[in-house]
N, C-alpha and C positions, 0 to 999 in steps of 0.2 A: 217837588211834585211834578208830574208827568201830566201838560195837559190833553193828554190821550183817553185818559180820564173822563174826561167831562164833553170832551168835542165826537161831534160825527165821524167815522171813519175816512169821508169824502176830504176830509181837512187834511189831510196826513199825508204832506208827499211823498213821504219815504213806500208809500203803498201806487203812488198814480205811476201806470203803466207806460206812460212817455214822458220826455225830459223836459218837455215844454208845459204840459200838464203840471208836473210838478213844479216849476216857475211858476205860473199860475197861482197855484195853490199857496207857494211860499209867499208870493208876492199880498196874499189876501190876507193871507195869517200875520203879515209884517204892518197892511194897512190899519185890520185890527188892533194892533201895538199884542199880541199874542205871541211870548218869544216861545222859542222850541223848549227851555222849562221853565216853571213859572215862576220859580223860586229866584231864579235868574231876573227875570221881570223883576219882582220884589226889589231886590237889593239895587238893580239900578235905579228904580227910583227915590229909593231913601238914600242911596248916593248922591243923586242930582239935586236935593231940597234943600 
């Protein structure tokens, strides 16, 4: 699942117009523990329990 989905567009680096913005953004989406898919999220954490 794509969490494109569910989040504001502002979250989305692949759309922020400078490379630092996008750091940023990645960086916020990373502090949130929000991977780029969520299914990914998922499985790492029933991996790690």
């Amino acid at each position: 699942m794509d969490w494109r989905l569910f989040l504001l567009e502002f979250w989305d680096d692949h759309k922020a117009a400078e490379e630092q913005t996008a750091a940023e953004i990645a960086r916020k989406r990373a502090c949130c523990a929000i991977a780029e898919r969520v299914g990914a999220m998922a499985a790492a954490t029933r991996s790690s329990s």
